[in-house]
N, C-alpha and C positions, 0 to 999 in steps of 0.2 A: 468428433469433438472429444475432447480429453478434460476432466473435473480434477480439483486441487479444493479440498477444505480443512478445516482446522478449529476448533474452538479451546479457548482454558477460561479459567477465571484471572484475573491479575487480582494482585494484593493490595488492591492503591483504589480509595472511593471514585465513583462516577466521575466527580470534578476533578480531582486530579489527575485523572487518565484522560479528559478532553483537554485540557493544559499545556498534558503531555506530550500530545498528538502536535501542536506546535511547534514543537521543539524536538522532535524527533530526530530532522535530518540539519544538519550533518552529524551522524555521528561514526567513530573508527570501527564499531564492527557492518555498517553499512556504507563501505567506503565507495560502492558502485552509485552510488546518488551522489551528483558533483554539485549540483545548485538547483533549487525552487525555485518560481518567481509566480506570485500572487498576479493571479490576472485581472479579478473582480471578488469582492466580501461586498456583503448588503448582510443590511439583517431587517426582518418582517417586520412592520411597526406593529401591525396586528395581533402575530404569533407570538416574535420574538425567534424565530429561527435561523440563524446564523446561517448564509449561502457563501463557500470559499470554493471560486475557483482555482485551479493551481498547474503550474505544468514543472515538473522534474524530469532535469536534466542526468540521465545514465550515462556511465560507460559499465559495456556489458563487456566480456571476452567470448567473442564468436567466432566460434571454429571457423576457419577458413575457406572451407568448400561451401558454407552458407552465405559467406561474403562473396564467394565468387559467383554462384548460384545468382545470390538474389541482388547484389550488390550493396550497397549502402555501406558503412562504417560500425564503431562499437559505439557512437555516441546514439544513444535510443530516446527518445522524449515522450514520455504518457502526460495525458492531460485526468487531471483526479479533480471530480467535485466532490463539495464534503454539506453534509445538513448538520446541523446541531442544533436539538430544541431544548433549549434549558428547561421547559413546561413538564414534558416527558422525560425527560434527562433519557434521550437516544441519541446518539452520534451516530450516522452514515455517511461511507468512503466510498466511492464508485472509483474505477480509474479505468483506463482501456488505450492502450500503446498506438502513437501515432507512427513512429516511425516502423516501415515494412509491413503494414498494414493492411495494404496489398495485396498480402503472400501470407500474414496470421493474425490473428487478433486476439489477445489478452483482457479480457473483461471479467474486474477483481471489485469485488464485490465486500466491506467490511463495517459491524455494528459493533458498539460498546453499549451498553445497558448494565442498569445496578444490577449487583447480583447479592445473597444475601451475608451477611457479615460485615459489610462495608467495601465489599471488592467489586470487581466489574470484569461481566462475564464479556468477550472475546469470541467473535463469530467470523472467520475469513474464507471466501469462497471465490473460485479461479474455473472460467470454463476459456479455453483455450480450443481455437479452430484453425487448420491450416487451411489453407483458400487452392490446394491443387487436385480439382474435380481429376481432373484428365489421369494423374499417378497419386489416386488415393495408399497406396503401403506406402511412397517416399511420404505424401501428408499425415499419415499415421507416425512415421519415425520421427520428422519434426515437431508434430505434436507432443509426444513421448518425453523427448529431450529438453522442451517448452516448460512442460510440465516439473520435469526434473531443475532443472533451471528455477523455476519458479518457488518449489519447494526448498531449493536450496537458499533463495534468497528472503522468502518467509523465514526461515528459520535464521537467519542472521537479522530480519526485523525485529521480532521475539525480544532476542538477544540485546540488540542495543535498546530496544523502548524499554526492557527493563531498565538496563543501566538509566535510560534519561529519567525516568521516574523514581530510583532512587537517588541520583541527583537532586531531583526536585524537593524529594522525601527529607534529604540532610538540608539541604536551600532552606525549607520551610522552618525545621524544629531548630536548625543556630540562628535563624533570625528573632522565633518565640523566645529566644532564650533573655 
């Protein structure tokens, strides 16, 4: 098993960064997410905890010996459930890859909580498993590259939620205007 984590602060309060989180995809530096679709939202009469299920539609670019290995295509689908408790003002993201799931799994794990100044602190973790008991060094390299891939595409998340939050940011202050 192979780990991916990452935390910052963003510059944008609690609320505006759960806001954000809806409005994330589609955006042009996260051009591998082709479409969402909202499977189920509830929210607790009790708590008030917002439950969003969700499944995103990827196209990944996979070497071609893992296509021909494992079969499947470059279109990948993860199913992400999200918590939001306005009470707590916590947001949690699970997600975990259906497609090839088989042969690895991806279980991404992500919080927003206030942080102090008015920002909100960013906590993302990725534990990545290949599933080939029998040639654990080849499930160690796919792991590797999983990971690598993974980092690579956190870091183009990063990149466009900023941009969508200060979208939001300019949205907000020309409407007070």
């Amino acid at each position: 098993m192979h780990f991916f984590s990452q935390s910052y602060d963003y510059e944008h309060p609690w609320s505006h960064v759960v806001i954000g989180m809806w409005h994330k995809y589609p955006n042009p530096k996260c051009s591998h997410v082709i479409s969402i679709d909202v499977l189920d939202r509830t929210v607790d009469p009790k708590t008030g905890i917002i439950r969003t299920e969700r499944i995103l539609n990827c196209k990944q670019k996979t070497p071609g010996w893992i296509v021909k290995l494992f079969g499947g295509s470059e279109d990948a689908f993860v199913r992400e459930i999200s918590f939001v408790d306005p009470t707590t003002q916590s947001a949690t993201i699970t997600s975990v890859n259906l497609s090839l799931s088989q042969f690895a799994t991806c279980f991404e794990r992500i919080q927003y909580s206030p942080a102090p100044d008015n920002r909100t602190s960013f906590t993302q973790t990725a534990e990545i498993q290949a599933r080939m008991a029998l040639w654990r060094s080849a499930a160690d390299g796919l792991e590797k590259w999983l990971v690598q891939r993974f980092e690579q595409n956190a870091h183009l998340g990063k990149l466009g939620f900023t941009d969508v939050l200060r979208a939001l940011e300019e949205r907000q202050t020309a409407a007070t205007m």
